[in-house]
OpenMM code with the backbone's topology and positions (N, CA, C; nanometers):
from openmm import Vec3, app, unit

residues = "UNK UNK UNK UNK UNK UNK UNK UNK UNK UNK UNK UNK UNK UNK UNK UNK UNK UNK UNK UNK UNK UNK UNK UNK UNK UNK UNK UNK UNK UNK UNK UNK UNK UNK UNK UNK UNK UNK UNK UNK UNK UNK UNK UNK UNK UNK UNK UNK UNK UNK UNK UNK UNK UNK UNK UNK UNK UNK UNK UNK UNK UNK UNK UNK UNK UNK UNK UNK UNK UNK UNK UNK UNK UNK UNK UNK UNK UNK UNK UNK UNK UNK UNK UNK UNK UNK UNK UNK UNK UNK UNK UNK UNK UNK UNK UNK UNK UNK UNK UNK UNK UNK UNK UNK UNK UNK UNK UNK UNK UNK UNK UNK UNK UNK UNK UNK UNK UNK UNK UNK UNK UNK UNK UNK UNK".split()
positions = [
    Vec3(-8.5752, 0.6284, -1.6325),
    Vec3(-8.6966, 0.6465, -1.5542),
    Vec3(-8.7294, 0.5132, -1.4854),
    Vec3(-8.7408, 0.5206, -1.3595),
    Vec3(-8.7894, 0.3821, -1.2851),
    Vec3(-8.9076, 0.3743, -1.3199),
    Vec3(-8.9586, 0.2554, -1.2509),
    Vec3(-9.0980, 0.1819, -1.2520),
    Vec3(-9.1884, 0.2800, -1.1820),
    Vec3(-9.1464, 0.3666, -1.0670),
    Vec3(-9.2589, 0.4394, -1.0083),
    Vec3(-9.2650, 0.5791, -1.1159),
    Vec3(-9.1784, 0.5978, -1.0990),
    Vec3(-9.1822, 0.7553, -1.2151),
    Vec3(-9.2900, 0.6597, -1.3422),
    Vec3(-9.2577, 0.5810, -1.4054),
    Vec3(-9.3427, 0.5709, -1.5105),
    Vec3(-9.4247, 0.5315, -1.4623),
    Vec3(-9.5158, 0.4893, -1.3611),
    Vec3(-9.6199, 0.4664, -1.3036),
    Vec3(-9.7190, 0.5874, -1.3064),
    Vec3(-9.6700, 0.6912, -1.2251),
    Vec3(-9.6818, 0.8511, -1.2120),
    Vec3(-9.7382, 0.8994, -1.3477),
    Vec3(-9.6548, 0.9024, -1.4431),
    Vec3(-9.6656, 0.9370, -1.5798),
    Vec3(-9.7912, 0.8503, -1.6366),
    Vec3(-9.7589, 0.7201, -1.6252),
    Vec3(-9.8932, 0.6462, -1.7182),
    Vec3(-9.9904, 0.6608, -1.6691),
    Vec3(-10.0132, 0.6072, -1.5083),
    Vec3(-10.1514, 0.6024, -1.4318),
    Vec3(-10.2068, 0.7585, -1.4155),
    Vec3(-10.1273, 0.8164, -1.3556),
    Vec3(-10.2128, 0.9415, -1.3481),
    Vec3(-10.1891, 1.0803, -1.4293),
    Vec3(-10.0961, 1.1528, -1.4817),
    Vec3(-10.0601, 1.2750, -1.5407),
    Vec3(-10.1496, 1.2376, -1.6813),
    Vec3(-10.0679, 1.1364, -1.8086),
    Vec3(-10.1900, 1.1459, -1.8669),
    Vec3(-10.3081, 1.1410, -1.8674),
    Vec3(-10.3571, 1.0999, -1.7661),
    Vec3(-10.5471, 1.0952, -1.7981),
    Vec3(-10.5612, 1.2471, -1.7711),
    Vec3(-10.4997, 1.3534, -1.7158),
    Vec3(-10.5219, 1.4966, -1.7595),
    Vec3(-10.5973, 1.5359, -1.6299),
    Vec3(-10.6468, 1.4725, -1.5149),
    Vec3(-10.6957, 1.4610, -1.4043),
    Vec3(-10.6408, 1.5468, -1.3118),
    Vec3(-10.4997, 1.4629, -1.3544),
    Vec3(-10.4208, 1.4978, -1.2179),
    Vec3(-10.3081, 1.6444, -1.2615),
    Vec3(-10.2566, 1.6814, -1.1842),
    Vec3(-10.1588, 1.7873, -1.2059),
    Vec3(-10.0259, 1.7447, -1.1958),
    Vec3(-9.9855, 1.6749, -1.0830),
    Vec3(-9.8808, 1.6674, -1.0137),
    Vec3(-9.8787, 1.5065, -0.9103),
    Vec3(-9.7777, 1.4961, -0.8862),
    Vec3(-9.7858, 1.3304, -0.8386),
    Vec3(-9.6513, 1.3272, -0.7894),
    Vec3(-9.6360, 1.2558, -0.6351),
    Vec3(-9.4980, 1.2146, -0.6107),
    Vec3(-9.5759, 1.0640, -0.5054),
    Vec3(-9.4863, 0.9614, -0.5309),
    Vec3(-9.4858, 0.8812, -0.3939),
    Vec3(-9.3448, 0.8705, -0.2752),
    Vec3(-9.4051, 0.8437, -0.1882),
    Vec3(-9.2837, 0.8225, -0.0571),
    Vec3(-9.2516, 0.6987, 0.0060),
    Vec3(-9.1875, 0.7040, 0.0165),
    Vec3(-9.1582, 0.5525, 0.0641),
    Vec3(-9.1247, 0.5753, 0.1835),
    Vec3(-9.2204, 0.5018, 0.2688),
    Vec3(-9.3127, 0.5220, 0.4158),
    Vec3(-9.1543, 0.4948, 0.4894),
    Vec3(-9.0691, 0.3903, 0.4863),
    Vec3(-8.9673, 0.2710, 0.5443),
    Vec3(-8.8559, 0.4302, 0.5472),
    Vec3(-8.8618, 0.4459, 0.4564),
    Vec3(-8.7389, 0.5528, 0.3927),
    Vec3(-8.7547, 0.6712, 0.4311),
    Vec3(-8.8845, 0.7476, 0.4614),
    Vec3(-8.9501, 0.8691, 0.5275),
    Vec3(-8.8523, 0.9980, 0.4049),
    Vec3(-8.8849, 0.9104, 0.2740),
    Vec3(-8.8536, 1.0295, 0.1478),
    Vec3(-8.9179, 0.9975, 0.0619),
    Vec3(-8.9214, 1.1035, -0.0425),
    Vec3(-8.9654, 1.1062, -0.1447),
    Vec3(-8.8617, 1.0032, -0.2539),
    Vec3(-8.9652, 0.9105, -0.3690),
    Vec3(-8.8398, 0.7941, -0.4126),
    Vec3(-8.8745, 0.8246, -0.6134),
    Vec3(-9.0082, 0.8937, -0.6042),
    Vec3(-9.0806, 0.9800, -0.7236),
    Vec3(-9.1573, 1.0452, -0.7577),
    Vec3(-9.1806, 1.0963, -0.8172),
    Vec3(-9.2577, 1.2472, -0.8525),
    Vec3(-9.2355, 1.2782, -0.9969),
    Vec3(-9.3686, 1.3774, -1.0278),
    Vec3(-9.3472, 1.4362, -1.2010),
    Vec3(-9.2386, 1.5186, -1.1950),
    Vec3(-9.2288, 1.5647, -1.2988),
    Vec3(-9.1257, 1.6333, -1.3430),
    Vec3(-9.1520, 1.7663, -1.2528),
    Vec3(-9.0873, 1.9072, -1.1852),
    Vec3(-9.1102, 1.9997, -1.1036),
    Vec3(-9.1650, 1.9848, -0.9928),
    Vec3(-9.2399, 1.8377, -0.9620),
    Vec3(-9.3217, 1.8549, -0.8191),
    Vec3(-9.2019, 1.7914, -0.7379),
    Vec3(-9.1735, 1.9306, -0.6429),
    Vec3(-9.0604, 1.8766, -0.5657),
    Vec3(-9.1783, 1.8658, -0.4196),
    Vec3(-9.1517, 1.7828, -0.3425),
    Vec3(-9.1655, 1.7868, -0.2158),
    Vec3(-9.1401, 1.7959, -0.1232),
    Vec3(-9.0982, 1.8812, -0.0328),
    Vec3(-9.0065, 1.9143, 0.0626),
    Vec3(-8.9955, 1.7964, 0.1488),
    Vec3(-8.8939, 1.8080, 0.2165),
    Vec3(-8.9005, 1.5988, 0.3301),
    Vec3(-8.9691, 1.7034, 0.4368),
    Vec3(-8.9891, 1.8219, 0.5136),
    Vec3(-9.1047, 1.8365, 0.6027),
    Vec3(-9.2412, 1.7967, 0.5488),
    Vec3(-9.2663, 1.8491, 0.4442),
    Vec3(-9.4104, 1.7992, 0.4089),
    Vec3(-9.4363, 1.5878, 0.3378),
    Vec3(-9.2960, 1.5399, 0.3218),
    Vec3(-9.3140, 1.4160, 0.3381),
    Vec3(-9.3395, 1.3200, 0.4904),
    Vec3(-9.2728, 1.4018, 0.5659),
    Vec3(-9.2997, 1.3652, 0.6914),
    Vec3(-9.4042, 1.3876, 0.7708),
    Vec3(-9.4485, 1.5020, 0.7375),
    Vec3(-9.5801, 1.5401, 0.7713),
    Vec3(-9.6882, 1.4510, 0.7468),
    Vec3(-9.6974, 1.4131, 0.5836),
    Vec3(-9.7899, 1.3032, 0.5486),
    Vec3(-9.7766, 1.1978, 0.5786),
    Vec3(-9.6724, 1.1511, 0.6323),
    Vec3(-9.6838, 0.9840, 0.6895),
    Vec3(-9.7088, 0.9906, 0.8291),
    Vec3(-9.6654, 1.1111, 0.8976),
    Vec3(-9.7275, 1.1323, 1.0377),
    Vec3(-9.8769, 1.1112, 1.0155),
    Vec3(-9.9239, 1.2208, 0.9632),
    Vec3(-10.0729, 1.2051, 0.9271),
    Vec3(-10.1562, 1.1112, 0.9958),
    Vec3(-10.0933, 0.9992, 0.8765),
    Vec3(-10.1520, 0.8460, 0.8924),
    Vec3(-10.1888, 0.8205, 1.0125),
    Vec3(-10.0517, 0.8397, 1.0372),
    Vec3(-10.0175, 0.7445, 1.1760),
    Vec3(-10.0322, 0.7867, 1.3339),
    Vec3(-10.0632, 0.9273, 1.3066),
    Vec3(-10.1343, 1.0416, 1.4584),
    Vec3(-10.1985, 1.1127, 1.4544),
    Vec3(-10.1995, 1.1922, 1.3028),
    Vec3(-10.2939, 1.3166, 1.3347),
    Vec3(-10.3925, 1.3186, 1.2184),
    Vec3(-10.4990, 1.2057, 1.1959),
    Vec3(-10.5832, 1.1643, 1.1204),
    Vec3(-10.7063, 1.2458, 1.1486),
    Vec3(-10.7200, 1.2334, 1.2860),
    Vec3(-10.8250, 1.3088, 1.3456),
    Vec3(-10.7912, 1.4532, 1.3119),
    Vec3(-10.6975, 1.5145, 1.3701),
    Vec3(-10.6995, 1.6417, 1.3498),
    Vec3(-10.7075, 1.7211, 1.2052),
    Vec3(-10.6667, 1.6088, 1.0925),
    Vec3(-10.6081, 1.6444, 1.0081),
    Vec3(-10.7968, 1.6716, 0.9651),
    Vec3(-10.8933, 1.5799, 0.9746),
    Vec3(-11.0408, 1.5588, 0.9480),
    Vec3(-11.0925, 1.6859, 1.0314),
    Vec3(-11.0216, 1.7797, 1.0909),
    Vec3(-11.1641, 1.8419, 1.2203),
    Vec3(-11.0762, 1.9843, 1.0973),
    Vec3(-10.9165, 1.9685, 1.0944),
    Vec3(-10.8695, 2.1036, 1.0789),
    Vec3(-10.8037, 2.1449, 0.9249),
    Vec3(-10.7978, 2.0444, 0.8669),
    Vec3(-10.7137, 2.0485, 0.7172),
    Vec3(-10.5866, 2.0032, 0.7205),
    Vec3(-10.5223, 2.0540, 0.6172),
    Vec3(-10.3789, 2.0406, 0.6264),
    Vec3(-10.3283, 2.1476, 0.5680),
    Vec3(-10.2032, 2.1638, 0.5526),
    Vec3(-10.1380, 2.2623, 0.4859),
    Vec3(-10.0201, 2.1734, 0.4432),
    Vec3(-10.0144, 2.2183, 0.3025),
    Vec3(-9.9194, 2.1090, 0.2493),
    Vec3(-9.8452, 2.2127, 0.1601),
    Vec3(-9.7219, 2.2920, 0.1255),
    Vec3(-9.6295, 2.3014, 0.0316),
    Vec3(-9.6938, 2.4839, 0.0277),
    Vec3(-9.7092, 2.5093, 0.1346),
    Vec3(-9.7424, 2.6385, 0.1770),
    Vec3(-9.9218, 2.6927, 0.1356),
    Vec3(-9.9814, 2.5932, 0.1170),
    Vec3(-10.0917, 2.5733, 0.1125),
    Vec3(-10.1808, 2.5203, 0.2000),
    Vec3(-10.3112, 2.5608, 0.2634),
    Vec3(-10.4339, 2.5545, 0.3002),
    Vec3(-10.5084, 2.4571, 0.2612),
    Vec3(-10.5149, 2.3322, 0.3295),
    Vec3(-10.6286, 2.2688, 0.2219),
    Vec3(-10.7848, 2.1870, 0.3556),
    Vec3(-10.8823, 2.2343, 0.2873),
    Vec3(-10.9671, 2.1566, 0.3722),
    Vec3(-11.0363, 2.0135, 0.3657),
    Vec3(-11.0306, 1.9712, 0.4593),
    Vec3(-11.0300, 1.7868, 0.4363),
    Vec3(-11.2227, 1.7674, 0.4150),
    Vec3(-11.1933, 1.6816, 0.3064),
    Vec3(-11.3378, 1.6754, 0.2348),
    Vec3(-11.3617, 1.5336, 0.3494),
    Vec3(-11.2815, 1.4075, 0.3092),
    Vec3(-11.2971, 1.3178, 0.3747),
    Vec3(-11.1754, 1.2333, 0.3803),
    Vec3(-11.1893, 1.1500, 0.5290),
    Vec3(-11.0516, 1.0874, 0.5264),
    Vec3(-11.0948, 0.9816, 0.6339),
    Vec3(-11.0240, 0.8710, 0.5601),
    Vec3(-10.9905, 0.7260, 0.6542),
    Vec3(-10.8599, 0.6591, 0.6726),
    Vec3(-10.8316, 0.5809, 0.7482),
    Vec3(-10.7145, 0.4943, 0.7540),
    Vec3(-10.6092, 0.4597, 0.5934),
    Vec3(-10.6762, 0.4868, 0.4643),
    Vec3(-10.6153, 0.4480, 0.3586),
    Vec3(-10.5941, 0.6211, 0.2732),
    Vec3(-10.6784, 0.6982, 0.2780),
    Vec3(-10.7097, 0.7773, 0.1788),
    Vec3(-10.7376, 0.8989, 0.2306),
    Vec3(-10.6929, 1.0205, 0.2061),
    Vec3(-10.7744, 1.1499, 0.2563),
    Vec3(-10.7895, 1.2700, 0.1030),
    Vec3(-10.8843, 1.3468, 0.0769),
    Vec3(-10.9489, 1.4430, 0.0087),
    Vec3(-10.9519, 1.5684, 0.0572),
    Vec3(-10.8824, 1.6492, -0.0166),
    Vec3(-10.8616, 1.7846, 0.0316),
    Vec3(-10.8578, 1.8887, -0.0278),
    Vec3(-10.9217, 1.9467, -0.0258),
    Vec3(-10.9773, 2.1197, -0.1585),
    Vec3(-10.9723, 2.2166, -0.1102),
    Vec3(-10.9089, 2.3618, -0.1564),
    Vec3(-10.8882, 2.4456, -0.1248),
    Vec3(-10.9359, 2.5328, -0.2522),
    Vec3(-10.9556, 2.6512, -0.2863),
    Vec3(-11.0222, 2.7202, -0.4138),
    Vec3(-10.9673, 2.7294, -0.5479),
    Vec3(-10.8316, 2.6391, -0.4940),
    Vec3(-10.7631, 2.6574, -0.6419),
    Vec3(-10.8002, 2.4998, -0.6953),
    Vec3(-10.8344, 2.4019, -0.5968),
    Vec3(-10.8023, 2.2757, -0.6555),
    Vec3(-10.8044, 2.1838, -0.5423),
    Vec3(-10.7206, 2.0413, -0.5713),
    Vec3(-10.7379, 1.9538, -0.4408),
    Vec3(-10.6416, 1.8794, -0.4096),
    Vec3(-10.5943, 1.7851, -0.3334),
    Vec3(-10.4882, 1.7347, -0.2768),
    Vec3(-10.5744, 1.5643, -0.2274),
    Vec3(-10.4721, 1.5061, -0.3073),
    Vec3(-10.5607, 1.3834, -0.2337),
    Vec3(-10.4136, 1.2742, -0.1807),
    Vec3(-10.4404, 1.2098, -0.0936),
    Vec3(-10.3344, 1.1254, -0.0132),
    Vec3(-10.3709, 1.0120, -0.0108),
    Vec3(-10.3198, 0.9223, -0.0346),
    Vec3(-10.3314, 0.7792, -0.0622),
    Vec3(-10.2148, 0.6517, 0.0372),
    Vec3(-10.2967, 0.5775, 0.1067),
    Vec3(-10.1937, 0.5015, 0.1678),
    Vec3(-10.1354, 0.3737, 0.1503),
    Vec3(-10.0409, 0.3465, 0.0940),
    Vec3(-10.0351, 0.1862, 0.0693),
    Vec3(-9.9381, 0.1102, 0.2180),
    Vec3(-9.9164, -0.0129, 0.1979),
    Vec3(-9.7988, -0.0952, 0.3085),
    Vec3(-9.7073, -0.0012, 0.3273),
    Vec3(-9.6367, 0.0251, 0.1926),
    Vec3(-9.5195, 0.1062, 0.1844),
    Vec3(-9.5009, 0.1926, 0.0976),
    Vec3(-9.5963, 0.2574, 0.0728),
    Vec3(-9.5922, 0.4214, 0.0060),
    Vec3(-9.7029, 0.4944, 0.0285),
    Vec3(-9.6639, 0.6277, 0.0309),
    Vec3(-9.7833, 0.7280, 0.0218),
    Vec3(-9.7735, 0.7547, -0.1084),
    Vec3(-9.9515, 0.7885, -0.1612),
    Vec3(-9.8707, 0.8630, -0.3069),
    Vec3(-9.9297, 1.0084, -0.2510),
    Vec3(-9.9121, 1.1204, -0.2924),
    Vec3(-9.9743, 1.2418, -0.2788),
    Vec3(-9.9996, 1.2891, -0.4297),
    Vec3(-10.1081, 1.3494, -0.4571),
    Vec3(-10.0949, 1.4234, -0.6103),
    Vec3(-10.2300, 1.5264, -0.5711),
    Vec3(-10.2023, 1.6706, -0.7482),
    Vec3(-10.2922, 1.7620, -0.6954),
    Vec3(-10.3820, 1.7437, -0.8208),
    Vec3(-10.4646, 1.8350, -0.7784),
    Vec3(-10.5846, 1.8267, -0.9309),
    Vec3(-10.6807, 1.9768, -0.9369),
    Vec3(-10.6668, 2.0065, -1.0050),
    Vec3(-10.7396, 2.1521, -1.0392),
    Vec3(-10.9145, 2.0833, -1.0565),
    Vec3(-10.9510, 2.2490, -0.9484),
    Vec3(-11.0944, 2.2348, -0.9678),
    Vec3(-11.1606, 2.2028, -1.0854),
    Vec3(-11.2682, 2.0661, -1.0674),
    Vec3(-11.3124, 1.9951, -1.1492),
    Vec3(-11.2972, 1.8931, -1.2269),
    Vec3(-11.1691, 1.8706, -1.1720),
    Vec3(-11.0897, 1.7714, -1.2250),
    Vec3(-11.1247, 1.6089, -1.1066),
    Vec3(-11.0945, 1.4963, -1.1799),
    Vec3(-11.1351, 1.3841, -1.1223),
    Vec3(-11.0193, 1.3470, -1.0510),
    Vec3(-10.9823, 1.3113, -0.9172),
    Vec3(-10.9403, 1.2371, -0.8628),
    Vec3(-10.8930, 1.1346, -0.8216),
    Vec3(-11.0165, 1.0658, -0.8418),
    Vec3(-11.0123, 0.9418, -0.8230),
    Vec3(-10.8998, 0.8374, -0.8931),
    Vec3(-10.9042, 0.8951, -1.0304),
    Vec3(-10.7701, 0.8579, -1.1233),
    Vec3(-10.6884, 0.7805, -1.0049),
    Vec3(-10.6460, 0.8211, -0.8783),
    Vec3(-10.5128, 0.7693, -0.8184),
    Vec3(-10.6023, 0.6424, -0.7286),
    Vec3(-10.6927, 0.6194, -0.7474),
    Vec3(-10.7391, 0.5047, -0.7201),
    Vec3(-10.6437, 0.3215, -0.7855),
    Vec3(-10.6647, 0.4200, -0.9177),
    Vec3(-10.6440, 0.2821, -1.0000),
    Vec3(-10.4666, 0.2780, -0.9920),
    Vec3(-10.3776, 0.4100, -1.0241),
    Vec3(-10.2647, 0.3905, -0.9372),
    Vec3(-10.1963, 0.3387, -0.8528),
    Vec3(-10.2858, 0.3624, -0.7031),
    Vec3(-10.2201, 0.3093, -0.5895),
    Vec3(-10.2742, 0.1505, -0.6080),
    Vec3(-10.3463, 0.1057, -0.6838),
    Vec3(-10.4011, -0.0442, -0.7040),
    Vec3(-10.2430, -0.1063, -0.7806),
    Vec3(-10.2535, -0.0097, -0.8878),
    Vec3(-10.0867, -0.0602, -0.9395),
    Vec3(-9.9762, -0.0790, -0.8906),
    Vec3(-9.9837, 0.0695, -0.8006),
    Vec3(-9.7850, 0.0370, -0.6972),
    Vec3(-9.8237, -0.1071, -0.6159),
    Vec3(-9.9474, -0.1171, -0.5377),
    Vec3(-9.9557, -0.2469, -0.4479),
    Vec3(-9.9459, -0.3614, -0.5656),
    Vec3(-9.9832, -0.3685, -0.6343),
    Vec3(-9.9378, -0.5441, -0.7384),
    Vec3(-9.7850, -0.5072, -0.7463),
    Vec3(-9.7747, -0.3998, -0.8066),
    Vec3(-9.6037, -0.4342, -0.8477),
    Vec3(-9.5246, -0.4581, -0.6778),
    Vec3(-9.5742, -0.4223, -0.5905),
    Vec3(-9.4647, -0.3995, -0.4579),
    Vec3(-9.5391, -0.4463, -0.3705),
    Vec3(-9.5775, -0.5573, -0.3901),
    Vec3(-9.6750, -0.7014, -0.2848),
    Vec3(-9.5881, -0.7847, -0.2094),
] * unit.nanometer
topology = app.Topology()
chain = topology.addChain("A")
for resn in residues:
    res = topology.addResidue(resn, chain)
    for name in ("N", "CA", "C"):
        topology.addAtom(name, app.Element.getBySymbol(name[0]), res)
């Protein structure tokens, strides 16, 4: 298991928050880790680094659809976007050089990938 997979695992799956977790490596335009079953298709990795980088606005007026899912954008800036649909939520996170993406069932905390993406940036500064 690399450093990001156990990242995935420590920072966010156990605190019970999160569901699912992969990061991408922005340079590479792939997926480099993820939990165990969360596969991510490379359209929907590409999709999310587009995001960022063109369709921020649209993504804020219209949602996204990510992994054959609907999701509506709670809030989103240059680093971070929030996204809930009735089953749960989708949150996107931006570093130099990774996205992380992960999901979280209604009622569940989020934020968890706060302290995460704080971790991939020290280890990959």
């Amino acid at each position: 298991m690399n450093q990001l997979q156990a990242l995935l695992n420590d920072s966010l799956i156990r605190t019970k928050h999160v569901e699912n977790a992969a990061i991408i490596n922005i340079k590479e335009r792939k997926v480099c880790a993820s939990t165990f079953g969360f596969n991510v298709p490379p359209e929907n990795a590409l999709n999310l680094i587009s995001t960022f980088y063109k369709n921020l606005l649209q993504v804020r007026r219209g949602g996204l659809c990510f992994k054959e899912k609907y999701y509506k954008c709670v809030r989103a800036d240059e680093h971070s976007i929030y996204l809930q649909n009735p089953d749960g939520g989708l949150i996107v996170v931006k570093t130099k050089a990774f996205i992380l993406v992960a999901t979280y069932r209604v009622g569940m905390y989020p934020s968890v990938c706060v302290e995460a993406v704080e971790k991939l940036g020290k280890k990959n500064a």
